[in-house]
Kinemage of the C-alpha trace (Angstrom):
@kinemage 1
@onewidth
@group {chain A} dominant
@subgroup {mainchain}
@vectorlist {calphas} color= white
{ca unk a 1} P 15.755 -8.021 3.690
{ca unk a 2} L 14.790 -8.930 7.167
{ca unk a 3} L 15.376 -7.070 10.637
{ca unk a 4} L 15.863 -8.752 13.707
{ca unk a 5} L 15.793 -6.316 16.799
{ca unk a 6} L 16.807 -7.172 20.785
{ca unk a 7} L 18.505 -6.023 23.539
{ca unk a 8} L 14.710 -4.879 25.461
{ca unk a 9} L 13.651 -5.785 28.791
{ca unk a 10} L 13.249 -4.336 32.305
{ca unk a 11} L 15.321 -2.159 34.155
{ca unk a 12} L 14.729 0.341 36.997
{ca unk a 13} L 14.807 4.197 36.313
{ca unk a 14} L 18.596 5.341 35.787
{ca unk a 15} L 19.659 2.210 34.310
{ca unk a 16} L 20.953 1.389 30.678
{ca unk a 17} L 19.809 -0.621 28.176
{ca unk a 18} L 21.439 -1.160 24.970
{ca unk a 19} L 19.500 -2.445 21.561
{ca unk a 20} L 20.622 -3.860 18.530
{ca unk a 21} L 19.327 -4.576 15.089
{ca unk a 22} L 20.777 -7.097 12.357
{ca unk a 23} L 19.474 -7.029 8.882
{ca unk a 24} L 20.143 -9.746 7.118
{ca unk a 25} L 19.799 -10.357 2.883
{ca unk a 26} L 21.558 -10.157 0.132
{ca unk a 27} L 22.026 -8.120 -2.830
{ca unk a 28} L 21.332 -4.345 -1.159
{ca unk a 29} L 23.066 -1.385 0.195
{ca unk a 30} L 21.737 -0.026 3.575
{ca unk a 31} L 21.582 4.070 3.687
{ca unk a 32} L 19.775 5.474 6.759
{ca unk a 33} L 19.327 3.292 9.543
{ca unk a 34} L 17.362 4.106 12.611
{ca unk a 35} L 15.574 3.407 16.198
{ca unk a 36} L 11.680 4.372 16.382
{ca unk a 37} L 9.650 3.603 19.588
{ca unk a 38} L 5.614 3.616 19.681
{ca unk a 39} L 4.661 4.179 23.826
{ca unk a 40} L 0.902 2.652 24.751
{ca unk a 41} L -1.527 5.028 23.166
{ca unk a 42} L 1.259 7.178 21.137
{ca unk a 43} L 2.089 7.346 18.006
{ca unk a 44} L 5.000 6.134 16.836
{ca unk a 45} L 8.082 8.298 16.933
{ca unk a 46} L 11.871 8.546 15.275
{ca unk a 47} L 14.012 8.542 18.254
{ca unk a 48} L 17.459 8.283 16.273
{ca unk a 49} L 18.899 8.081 12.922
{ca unk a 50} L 22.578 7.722 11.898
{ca unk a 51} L 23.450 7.533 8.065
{ca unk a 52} L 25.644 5.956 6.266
{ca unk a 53} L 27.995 8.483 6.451
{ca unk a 54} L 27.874 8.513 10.421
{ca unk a 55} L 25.820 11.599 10.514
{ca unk a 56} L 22.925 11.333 13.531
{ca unk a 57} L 20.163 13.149 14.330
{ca unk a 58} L 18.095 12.284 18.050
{ca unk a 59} L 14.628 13.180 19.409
{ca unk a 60} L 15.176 16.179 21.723
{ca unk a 61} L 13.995 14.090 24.779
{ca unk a 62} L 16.927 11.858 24.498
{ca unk a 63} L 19.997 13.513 23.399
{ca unk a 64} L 23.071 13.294 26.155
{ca unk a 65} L 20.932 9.530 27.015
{ca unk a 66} L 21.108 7.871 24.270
{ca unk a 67} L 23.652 6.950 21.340
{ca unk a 68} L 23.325 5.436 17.969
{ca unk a 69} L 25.481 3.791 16.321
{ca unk a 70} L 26.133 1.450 13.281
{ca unk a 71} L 28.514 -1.328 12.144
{ca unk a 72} L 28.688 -1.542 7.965
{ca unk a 73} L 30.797 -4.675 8.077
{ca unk a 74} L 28.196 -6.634 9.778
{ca unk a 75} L 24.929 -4.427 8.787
{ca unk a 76} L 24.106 -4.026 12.114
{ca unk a 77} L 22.800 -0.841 14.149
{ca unk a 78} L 22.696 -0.130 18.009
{ca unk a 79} L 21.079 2.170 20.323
{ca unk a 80} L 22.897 2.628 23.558
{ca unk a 81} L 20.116 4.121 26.037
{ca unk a 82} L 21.653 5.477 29.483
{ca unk a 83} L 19.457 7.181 32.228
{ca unk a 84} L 16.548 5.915 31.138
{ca unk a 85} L 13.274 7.138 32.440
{ca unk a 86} L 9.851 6.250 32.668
{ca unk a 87} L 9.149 8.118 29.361
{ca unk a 88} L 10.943 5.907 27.500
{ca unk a 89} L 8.965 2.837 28.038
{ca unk a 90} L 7.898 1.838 24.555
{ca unk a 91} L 8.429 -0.737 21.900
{ca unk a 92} L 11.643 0.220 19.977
{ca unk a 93} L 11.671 -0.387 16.431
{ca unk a 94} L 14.789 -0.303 14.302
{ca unk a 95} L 14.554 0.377 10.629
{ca unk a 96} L 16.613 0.684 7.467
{ca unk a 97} L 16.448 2.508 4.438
{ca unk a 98} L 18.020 1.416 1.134
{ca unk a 99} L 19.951 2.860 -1.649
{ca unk a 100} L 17.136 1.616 -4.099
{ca unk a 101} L 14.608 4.115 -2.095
{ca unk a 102} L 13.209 0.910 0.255
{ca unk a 103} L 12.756 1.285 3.924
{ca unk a 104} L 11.932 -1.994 6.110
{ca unk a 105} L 11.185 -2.260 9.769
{ca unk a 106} L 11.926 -5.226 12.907
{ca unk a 107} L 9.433 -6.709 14.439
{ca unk a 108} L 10.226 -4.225 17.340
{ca unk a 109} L 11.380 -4.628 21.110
{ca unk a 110} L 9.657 -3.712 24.068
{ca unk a 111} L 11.983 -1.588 26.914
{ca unk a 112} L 10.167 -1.077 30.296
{ca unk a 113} L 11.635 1.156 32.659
{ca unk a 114} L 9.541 1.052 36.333
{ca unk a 115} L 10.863 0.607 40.039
């Protein structure tokens, strides 16, 4: 199972950015997928999770910004960030968890939001 994540980049305070994350194999089911971010000299943190039943939960600091969602059909997970602030530079990191109890993470993306 392998995770490929994009969609970071630049943008200015108040702008948008949205992510996505394909995870590619064979042979497993995907349960809970999700978008973490680590910020310089954080820890990293779950921002959003949606299972597979379509179920989310977000990080306080980004609920009414930012949406998750997920696409079964092509095993593929997004993370729709509006508004974004300062706060939310970080690398993002999207990350699935499988029916046989494994969990793997992308290689993450890295979302800078300045003037």
């Amino acid at each position: 199972v392998q995770l490929q994540a994009s969609g970071g980049g630049l943008v200015q305070p108040g702008g948008s950015l949205r992510l996505s994350c394909k995870v590619s194999g064979s042979g497993f089911i995907v349960n809970v997928m999700g978008w973490y971010r680590q910020a310089p000299g954080s820890e990293r943190e779950e921002v959003a999770i949606i299972t597979s039943g379509g179920s989310t939960h977000y990080v306080n600091s980004v609920k009414g910004r930012f949406t998750i969602a997920r696409d079964n059909a092509k095993n593929m997970v997004y993370l729709q960030m509006n508004d974004l602030q300062p706060e939310d530079t970080a690398v993002y990191y999207c990350r699935v968890a499988l029916l046989s109890g494994s969990d793997y993470w992308g290689q993450g993306t890295l979302v800078t939001v300045s003037s």
